[in-house]
C-alpha positions as CSV (number, residue, x, y, z in Angstrom):
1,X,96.0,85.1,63.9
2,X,99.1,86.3,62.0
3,X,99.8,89.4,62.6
4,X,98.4,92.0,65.6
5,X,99.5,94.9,64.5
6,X,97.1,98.3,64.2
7,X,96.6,98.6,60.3
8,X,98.2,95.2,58.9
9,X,96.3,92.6,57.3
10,X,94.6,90.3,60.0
11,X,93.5,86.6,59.7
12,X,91.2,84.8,62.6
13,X,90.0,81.8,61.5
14,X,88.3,79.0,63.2
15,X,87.2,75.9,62.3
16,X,85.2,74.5,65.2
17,X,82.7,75.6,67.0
18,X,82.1,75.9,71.1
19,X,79.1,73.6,71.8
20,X,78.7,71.4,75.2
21,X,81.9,72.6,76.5
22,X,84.4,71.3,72.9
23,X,85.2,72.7,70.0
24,X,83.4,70.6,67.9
25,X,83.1,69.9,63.5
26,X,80.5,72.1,62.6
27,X,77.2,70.1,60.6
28,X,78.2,71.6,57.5
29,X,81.1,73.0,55.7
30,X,79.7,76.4,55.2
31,X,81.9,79.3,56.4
32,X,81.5,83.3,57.7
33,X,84.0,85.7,56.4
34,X,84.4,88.5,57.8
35,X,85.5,92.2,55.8
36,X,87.0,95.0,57.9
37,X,85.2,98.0,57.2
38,X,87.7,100.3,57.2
39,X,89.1,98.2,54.7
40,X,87.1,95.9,52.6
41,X,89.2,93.3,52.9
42,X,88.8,90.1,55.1
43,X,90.0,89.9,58.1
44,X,88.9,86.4,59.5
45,X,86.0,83.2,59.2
46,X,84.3,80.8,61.2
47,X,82.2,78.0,60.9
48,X,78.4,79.2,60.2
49,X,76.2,76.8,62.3
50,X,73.2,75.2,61.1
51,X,69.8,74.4,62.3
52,X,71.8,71.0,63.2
53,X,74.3,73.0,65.4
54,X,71.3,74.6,67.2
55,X,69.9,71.7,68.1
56,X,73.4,70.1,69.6
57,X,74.0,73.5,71.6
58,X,70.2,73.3,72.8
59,X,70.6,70.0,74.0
60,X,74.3,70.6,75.6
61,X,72.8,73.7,77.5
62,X,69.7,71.4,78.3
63,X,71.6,69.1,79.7
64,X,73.5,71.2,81.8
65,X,70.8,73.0,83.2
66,X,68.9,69.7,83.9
67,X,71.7,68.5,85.5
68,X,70.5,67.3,89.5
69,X,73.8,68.3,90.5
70,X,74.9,71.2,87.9
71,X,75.1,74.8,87.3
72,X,71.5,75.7,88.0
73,X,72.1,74.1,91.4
74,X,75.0,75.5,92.6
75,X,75.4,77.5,95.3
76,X,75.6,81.6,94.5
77,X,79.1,81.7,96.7
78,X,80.6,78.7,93.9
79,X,78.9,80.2,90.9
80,X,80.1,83.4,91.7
81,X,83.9,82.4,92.3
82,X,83.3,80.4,88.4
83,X,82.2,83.7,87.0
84,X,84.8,85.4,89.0
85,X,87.6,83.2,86.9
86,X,85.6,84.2,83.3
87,X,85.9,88.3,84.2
88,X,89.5,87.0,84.8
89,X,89.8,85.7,81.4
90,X,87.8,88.6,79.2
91,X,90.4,90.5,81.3
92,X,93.6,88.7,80.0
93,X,92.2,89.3,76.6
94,X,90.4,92.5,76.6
95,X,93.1,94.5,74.3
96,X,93.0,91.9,71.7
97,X,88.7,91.7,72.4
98,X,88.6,95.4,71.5
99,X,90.7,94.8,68.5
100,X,88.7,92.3,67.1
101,X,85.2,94.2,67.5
102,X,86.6,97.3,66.1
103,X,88.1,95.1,63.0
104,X,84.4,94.0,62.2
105,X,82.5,96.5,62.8
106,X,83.9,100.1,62.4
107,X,83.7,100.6,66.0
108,X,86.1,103.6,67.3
109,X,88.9,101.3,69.0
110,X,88.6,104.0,72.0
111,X,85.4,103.1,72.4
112,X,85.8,99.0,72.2
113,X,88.4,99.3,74.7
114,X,86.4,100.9,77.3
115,X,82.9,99.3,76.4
116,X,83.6,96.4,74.7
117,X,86.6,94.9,77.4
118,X,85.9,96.9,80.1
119,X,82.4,96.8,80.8
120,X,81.7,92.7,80.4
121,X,83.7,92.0,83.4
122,X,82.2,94.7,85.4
123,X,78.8,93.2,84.8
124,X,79.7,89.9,85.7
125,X,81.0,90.8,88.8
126,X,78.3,92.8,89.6
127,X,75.6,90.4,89.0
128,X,77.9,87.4,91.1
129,X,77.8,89.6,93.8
130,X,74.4,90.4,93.5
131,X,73.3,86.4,93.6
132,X,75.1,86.3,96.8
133,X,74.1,89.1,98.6
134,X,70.2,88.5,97.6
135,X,68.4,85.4,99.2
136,X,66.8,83.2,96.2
137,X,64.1,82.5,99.1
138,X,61.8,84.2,101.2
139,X,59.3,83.4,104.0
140,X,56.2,85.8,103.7
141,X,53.4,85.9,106.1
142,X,49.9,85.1,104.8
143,X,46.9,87.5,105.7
144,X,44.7,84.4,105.6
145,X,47.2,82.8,108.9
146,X,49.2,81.0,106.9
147,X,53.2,81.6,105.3
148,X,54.5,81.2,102.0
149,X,57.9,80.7,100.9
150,X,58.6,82.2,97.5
151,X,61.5,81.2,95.6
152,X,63.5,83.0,92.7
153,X,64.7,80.3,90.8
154,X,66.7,80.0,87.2
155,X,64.3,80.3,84.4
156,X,65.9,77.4,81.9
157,X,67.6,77.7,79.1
158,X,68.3,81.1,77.6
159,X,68.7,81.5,73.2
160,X,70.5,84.8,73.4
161,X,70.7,86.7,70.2
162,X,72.7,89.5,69.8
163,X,73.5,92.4,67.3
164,X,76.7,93.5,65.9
165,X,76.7,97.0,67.0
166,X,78.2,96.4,70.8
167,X,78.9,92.5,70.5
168,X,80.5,92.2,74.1
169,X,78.5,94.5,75.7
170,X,75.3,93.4,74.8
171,X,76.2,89.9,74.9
172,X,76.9,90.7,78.5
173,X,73.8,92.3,79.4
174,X,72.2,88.8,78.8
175,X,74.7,86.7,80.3
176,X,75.8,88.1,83.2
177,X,72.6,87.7,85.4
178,X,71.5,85.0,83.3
179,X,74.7,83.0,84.3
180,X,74.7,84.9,87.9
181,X,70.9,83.1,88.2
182,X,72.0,79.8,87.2
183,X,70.7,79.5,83.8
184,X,72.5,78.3,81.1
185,X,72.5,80.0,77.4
186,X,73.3,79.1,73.6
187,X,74.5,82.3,72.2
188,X,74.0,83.8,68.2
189,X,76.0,86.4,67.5
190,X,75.5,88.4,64.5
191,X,77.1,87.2,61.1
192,X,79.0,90.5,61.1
193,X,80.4,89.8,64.7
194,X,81.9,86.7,65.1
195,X,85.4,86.7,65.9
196,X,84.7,88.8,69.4
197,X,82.3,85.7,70.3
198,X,84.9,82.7,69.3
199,X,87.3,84.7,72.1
200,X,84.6,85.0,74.5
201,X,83.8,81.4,73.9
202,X,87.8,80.7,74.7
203,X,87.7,82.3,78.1
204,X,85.0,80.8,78.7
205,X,86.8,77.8,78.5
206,X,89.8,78.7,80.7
207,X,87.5,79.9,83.1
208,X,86.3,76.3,83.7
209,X,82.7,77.1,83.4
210,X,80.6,73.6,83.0
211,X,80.2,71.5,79.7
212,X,77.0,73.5,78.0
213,X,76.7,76.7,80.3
214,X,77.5,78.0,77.4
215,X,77.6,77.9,73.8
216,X,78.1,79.9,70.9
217,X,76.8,79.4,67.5
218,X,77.1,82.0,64.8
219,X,74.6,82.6,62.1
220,X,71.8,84.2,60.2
221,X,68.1,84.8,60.5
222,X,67.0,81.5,59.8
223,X,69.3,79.8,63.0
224,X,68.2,82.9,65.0
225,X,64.6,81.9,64.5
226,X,65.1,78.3,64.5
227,X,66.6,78.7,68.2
228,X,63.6,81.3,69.0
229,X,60.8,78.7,68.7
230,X,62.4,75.9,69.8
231,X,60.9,73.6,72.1
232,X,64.6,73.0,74.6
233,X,64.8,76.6,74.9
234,X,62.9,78.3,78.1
235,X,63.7,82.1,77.4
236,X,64.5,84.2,74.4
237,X,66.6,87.2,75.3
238,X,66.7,89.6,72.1
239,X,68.4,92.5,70.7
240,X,68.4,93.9,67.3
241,X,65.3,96.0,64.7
242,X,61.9,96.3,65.6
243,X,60.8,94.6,62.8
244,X,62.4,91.6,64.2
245,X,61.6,91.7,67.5
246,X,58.0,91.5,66.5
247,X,58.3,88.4,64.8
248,X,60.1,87.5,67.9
249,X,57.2,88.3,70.4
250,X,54.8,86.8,67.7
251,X,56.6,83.6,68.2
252,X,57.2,83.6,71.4
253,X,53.3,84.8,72.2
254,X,51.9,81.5,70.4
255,X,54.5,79.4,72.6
256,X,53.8,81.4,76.0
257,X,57.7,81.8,76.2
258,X,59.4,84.5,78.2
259,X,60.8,86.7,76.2
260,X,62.9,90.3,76.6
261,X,63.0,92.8,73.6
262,X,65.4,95.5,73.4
263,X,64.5,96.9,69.9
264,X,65.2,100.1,67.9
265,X,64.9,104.1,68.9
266,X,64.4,107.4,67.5
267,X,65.5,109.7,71.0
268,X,65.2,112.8,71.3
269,X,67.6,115.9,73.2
270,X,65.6,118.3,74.3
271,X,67.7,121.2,74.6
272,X,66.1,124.1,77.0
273,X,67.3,127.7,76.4
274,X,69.6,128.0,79.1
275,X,71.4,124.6,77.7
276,X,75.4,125.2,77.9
277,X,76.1,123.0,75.1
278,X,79.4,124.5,74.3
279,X,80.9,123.5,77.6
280,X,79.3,119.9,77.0
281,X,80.9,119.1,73.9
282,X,82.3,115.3,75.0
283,X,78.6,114.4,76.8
284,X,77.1,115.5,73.7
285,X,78.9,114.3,71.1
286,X,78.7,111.0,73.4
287,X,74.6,111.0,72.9
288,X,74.7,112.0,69.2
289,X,77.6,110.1,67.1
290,X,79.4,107.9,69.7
291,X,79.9,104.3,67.5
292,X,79.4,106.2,64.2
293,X,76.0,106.6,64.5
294,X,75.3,103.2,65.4
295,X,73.8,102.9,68.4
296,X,70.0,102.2,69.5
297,X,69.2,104.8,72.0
298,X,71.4,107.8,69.9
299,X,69.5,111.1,70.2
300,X,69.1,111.6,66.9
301,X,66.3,114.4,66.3
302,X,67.9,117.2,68.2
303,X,65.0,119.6,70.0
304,X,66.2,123.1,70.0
305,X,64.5,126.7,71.0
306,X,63.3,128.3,68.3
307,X,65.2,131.8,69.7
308,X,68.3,129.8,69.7
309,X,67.9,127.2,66.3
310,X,71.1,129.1,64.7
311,X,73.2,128.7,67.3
312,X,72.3,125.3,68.0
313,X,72.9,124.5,64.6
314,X,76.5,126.3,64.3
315,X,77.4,124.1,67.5
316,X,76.5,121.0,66.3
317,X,77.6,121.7,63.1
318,X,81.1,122.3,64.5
319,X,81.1,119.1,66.4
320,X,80.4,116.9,63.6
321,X,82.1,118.4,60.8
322,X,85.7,118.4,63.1
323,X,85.8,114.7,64.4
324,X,88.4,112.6,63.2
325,X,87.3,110.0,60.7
326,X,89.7,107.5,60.3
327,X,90.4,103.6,60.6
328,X,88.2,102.0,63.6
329,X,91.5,100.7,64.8
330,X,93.6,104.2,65.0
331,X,93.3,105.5,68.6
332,X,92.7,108.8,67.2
333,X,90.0,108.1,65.2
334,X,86.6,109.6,66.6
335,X,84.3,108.5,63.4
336,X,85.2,105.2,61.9
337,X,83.1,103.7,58.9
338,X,79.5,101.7,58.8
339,X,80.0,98.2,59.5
340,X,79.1,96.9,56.4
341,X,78.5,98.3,52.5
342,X,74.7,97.6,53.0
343,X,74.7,99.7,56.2
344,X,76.7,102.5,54.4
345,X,73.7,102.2,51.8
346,X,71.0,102.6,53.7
347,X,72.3,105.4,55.5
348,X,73.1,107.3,52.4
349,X,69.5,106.6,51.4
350,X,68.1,108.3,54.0
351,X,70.6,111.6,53.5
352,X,69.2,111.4,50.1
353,X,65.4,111.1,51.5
354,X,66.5,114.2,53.9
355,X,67.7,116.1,50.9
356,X,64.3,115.4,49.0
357,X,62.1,116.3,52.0
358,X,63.4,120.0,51.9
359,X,65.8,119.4,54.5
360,X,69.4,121.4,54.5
361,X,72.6,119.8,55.1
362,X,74.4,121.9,57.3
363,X,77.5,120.1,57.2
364,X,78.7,116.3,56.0
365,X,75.9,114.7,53.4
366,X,78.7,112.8,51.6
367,X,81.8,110.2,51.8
368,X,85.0,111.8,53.5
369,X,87.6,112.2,51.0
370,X,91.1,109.6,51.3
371,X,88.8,106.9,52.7
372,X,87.7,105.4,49.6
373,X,88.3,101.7,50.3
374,X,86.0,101.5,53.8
375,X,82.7,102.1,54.4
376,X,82.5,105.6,55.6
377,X,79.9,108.0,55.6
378,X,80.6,111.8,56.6
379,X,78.8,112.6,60.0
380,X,75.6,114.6,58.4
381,X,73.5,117.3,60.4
382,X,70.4,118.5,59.0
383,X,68.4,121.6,59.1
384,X,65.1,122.8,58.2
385,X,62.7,120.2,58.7
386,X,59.7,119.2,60.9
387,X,59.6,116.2,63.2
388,X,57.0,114.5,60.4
389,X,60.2,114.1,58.4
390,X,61.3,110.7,57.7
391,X,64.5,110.7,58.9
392,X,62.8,112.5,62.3
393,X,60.6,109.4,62.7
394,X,62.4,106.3,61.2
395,X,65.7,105.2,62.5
396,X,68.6,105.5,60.7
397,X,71.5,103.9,62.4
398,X,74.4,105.8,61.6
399,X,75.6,109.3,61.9
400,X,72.8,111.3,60.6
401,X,71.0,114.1,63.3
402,X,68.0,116.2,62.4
403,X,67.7,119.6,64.4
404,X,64.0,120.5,64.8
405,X,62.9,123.7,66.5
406,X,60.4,124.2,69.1
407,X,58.1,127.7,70.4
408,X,57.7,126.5,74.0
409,X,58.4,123.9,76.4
410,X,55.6,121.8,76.3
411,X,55.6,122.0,72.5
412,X,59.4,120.4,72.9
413,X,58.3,117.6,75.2
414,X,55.2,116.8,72.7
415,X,57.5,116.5,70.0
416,X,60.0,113.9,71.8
417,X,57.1,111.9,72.2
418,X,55.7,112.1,69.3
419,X,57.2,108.7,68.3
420,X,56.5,105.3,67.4
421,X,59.6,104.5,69.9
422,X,60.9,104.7,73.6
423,X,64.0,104.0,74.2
424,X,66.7,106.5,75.0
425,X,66.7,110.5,75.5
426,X,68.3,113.5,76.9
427,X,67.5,117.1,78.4
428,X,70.3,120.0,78.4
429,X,69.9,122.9,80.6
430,X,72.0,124.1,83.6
431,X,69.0,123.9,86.3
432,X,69.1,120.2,87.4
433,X,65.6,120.6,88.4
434,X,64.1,121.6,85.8
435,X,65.9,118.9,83.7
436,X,64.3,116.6,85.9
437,X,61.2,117.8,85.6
438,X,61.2,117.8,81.9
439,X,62.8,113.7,82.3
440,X,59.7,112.9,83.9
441,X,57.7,113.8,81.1
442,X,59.4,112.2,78.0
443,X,57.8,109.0,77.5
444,X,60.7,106.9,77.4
445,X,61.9,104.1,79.0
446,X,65.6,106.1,79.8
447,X,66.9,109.8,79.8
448,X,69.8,111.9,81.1
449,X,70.3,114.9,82.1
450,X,73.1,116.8,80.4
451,X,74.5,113.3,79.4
452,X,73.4,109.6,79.2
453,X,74.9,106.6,80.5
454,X,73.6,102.7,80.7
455,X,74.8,102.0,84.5
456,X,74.8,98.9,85.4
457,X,72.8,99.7,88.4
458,X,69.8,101.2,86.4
459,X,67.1,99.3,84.5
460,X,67.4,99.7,80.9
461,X,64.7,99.5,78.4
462,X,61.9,100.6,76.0
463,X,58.7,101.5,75.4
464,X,56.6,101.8,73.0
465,X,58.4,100.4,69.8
466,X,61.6,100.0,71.5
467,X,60.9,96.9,72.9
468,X,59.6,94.7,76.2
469,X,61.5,93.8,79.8
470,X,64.4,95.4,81.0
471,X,68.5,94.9,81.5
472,X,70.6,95.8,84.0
473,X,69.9,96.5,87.6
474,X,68.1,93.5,89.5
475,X,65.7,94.0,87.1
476,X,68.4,92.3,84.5
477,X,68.6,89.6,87.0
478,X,64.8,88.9,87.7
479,X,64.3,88.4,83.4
480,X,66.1,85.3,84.0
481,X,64.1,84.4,87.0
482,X,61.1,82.5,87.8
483,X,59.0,82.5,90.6
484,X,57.0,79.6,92.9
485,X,55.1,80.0,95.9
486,X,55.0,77.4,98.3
487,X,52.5,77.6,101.1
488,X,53.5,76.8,104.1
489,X,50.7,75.6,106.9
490,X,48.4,76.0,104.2
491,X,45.8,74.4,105.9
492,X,45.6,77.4,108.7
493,X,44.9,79.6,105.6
494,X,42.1,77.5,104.2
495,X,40.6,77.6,107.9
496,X,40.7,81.7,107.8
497,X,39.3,81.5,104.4
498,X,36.7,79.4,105.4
């Protein structure tokens, strides 16, 4: 790295990559580079690994889990004190961790800093203290006269494959319990997202962690399904499009694999008349644009009373026509750009579809002016359309919201879930009851009220569309679980049965 300044030129290179505990020659000599979006110029390149990297990091993670006397048999109080040292170590290097996602991706630094170094070591400390505090085993008695013992034991080895919107945090959601459990993980970050993963992979090397716990491989689609169906691996843990999570479940259905899916979402706010949306400008601009648009459970079709569609429309027009658009790695900057030219194209596509289904652009529809050598795209709110609209039904991925309008209340709720997805969600009122009321009928796997957050205590998740299984919570921690029954005086229960 030469120079760590905010807006100077910036070169991480690597040429190794971290596989069974080394930094080892990659297969091949073929390289990542990566280009700042707020820039177009490179900032940094790895090693891309190869179908022969996968297989070394398989077998390194194999081997470690298989281990009689490694990580998956520690005890919770020594693997907790291990992932204690690597929230230690993200710690020591969260400013520079925030810097490099918001260099790759477009990512607000503001928003890096909080999400994507402050919230990985919060997870891992919550799910080592949750190993702890939870007994892997339980005695049960049997109705037939008989006990079981049940046991929660580490599922294997976990291919994590993560997208380039929230690197760290995503990454997180996978390892964290997956780690607290005792499994042991080769990790693809996204081509787009590499340098974050290369730092994680150094801390996880200070922390001490064992040879192959974990292992970090960068590369494309083809690695990413190479490592899905392949025979070492005893879990695929998933985040990114739809489309590939089905070929992911396809897989992983033929090969009777576990698998978690958190895929893509259209949500919905449903915004009730007495809504105070003025007085909730940071909550809502933090369900509607936060990460430029580029977010999976972004409310992006915007539900508003028919009585009240102008007003609406003024107040979201207001909010996203006065964010800052700037550099990702300017603290003032609200709105950075897309993280890559192809994103930036396919979002300008669907303005362009918006503009050819009838729909008005109320503000944005365009490329901000000064930032001509990033990827940016002007934060777009339209007007005027139905929710059989493509860009009501298909998602976008970048700062584009659609404001529909609705007669009654029911009429509102049948329109949220009038979607192929199921992800995220939000209801605005100032009766917290009602609010509630109207949450319980969204078909989605999450909603707020009046804001949304992904707590680390909550299950998070789709339906529909959006995806299979659930993060966070102890429900993050039983994905990487499996479970046997033993039973115990067995032969009492076959006497009752008898």
């Amino acid at each position: 790295m030469t120079d760590t300044t905010t807006h100077a030129p910036t070169d991480v290179t690597y040429d190794a990559l971290f596989v069974g505990g080394e930094w080892t020659a990659p297969a091949t000599d073929r390289r990542i580079e990566v280009v700042s979006p707020s820039t177009g110029r490179p900032v940094g390149a790895v090693p891309e690994a190869t179908e022969a990297d996968g297989d070394r990091a398989v077998a390194a993670a194999r081997a470690a889990f298989d281990d009689p006397a490694g990580w998956s048999t520690w005890a919770p109080e020594d693997r907790r004190d291990a992932i204690e040292r690597l929230a230690v170590a993200l710690e020591a290097r969260g400013p520079e961790m925030a810097r490099r996602v918001s260099m790759q991706n477009g990512m607000p630094i503001s928003i890096s800093t909080a999400l994507e170094a402050g919230f990985p070591p919060l997870l891992l400390r919550y799910y080592a203290d949750m190993v702890v505090s939870t007994p892997a085993e339980q005695v049960r008695p049997g109705l037939l006269g008989g006990r079981t013992l049940v046991l929660h034991e580490p599922i294997g080895v976990v291919a994590a494959i993560v997208p380039w919107n929230f690197p760290q945090a995503i990454a997180m959601l996978k390892l964290a319990p997956l780690l607290a459990a005792g499994c042991t993980v080769v990790l693809k970050p996204s081509p787009e997202t590499v340098l974050d993963a290369f730092l994680l992979a150094e801390a996880v090397e200070e922390a001490g962690l064992p040879a192959g716990v974990v292992n970090v491989v960068p590369g494309g689609r083809e690695l990413g399904a190479h490592l899905v169906a392949h025979p070492g691996v005893d879990k695929v843990s998933f985040t990114g499009s739809t489309a590939a999570g089905r070929s992911i479940g396809e897989v992983c259905g033929r090969l009777l694999r576990p698998c978690t899916l958190e895929l893509g979402g259209k949500s919905a706010a449903i915004v009730l008349e007495d809504a105070d949306l003025a007085g909730n400008l940071e909550a809502l601009f933090g369900v509607t644009l936060i990460n430029n648009g580029q977010t999976c459970w972004l409310n992006s079709r915007i539900l508003a009373p028919r009585s009240q569609y102008g007003d609406v429309l003024d107040i979201l027009g207001g909010l996203a026509g006065g964010v800052t658009i700037g550099d990702a790695l300017d603290p003032a900057t609200q709105i950075g750009p897309m993280t890559s030219a192809r994103q930036r194209e396919r979002v300008e596509s669907y303005i362009a579809t918006g503009r050819a289904e009838g729909g008005r652009v109320v503000v944005g529809g365009g490329r901000p002016e000064g930032l001509d050598d990033g990827f940016f795209v002007q934060p777009t709110v339209f007007a005027d359309l139905d929710n059989t609209a493509r860009i009501a039904r298909e998602e976008i991925f970048g700062p584009v919201l659609t404001v529909i309008p609705y007669d009654t209340v029911d009429e509102a709720i049948a329109i949220a879930n009038d979607s192929d997805y199921g992800l995220g969600g939000t209801v605005w009122t100032t009766d917290p009851e009602r609010g509630e009321a109207v949450a319980r009928r969204v078909q989605s796997g999450t909603i707020g009220i009046n804001a949304y957050a992904n707590d680390p205590t909550a299950p998070f998740g789709g339906m529909k569309a959006s995806g299979l299984g659930r993060e966070l919570g102890p429900e993050g921690l039983g994905a990487y679980r499996s479970v046997r029954s033993i039973y115990l005086d067995a032969s009492a229960g076959a006497e009752a049965s008898a």
